[in-house]
C-alpha positions, 0 to 999 in steps of 0.5 A: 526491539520491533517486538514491542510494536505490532508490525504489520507491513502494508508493502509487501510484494512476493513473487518473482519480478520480471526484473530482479536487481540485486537488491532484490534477490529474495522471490520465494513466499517463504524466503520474504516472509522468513526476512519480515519475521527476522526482523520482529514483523509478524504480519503482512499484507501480501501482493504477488508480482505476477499480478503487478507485472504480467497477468493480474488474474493468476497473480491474485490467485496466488496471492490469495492461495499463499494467504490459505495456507500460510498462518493467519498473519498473511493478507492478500492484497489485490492488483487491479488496474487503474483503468478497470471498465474493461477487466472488471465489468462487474464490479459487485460480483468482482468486490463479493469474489474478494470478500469471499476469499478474504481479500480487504485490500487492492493495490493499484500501480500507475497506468503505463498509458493515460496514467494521470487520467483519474476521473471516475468514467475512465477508472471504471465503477469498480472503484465506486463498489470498492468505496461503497465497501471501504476497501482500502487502494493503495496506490503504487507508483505515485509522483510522490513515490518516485525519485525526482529525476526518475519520469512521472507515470501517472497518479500526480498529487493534483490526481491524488487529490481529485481521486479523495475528493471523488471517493471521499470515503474510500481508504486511499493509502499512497505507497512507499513516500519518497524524502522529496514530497514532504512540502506537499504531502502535508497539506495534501494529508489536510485536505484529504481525510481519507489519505494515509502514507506508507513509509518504506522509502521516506529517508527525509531527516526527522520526516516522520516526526514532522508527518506526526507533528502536522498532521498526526500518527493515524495517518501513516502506516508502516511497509517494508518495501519487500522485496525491492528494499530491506525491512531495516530502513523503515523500521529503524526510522520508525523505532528510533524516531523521536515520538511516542510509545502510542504514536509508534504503535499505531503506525507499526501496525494498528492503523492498518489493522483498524483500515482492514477492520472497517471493511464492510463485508 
């Protein structure tokens, strides 16, 4: 039934993680990629756990080595710190080092420290080179993402906004949504243009259909949660929602395509 909708997985981590859970048993490159492809998801954008969890240079190597010699349906994503200033002092040189690698996207998890600080001095100038280029950031480990009893990291909803009001034509794509958000991830959709949601953990009934319904398809893009989740949740919520054929297709996969397209290389 997938097969009929482009799928491309915007959540997609490989790699393995410094804490493996038993629901998370699947590490190699190929074992994550075999289980998107048994489930009709031909094509992902790829982060590596080394890079999130321990040394952000090596693990984006890997990420864009596993992208060279993997099919052309595997996209590496780059891990960069919140707070850049440091790590990439020039930024120009950083943005050309991923276009030449084929990198259209960087994945930001929220600070360990000083993670609700998101003012443009203490991000670093490598955001405003990534908004100059519309490289899409998804952003990892939100409020919005994380379960209600778990602690908050950083990246509130009030940063979110701050963040797409200070880059307004950077693509800002919020992962793994969880059910809890819905009364406020909708009219913080309205009043930032540039936001999309990634739904690997959205389980709110008939959530999807109201996201469409408030605020429209084409600001929702679908992920898998690999490897810390199954495909199956997110795509059974998507293919058995109550929306359209068109609707369906462009959260599968061509809203993210179209954000990858529009990168500016």
């Amino acid at each position: 039934m997938s097969a009929d909708f482009p799928f491309f997985d915007a959540n997609c981590v490989v790699g393995r993680t410094v804490r493996p859970l038993p629901t998370a048993m699947l590490h190699e490159p190929a074992d994550i990629l075999a289980e998107l492809s048994a489930h009709g998801v031909p094509e992902a954008l790829v982060a590596h756990a080394n890079a999130i969890e321990r040394d952000i240079t090596a693990g984006n190597a890997k990420a864009a080595e596993l992208a060279r010699h993997s099919s052309a349906t595997v996209h590496p994503a780059w891990v960069i710190p919140q707070h850049s200033a440091l790590d990439i002092p020039d930024p120009g040189e950083f943005v050309a080092s991923m276009l030449r690698h084929d990198v259209l996207a960087v994945r930001v998890p929220a600070a360990s420290y000083h993670g609700h600080v998101v003012d443009e001095w203490a991000l670093g100038p490598v955001w405003r080179e990534l908004e100059a280029h519309r490289i899409p950031v998804l952003i990892d480990g939100s409020d919005l993402s994380r379960y209600p009893d778990q602690p908050s990291r950083g990246f509130s909803a009030a940063n979110i906004h701050q963040l797409c009001g200070t880059f307004p034509q950077l693509p800002v794509v919020l992962l793994r949504i969880n059910f809890s958000c819905l009364r406020i991830i909708v009219p913080l959709l309205r009043e930032c243009p540039n936001l999309r949601v990634e739904i690997s953990y959205f389980t709110a009934h008939r959530g999807l259909e109201q996201l469409v319904r408030h605020v429209g398809a084409s600001r929702v893009v679908f992920g898998s949660g690999l490897p810390w989740t199954p495909p199956g949740p997110a795509l059974a919520s998507l293919l058995y929602a109550e929306i359209s054929p068109a609707d369906k297709a462009l959260i599968a996969g061509d809203n993210l395509r179209g954000l990858l397209s529009d990168v500016r290389r």
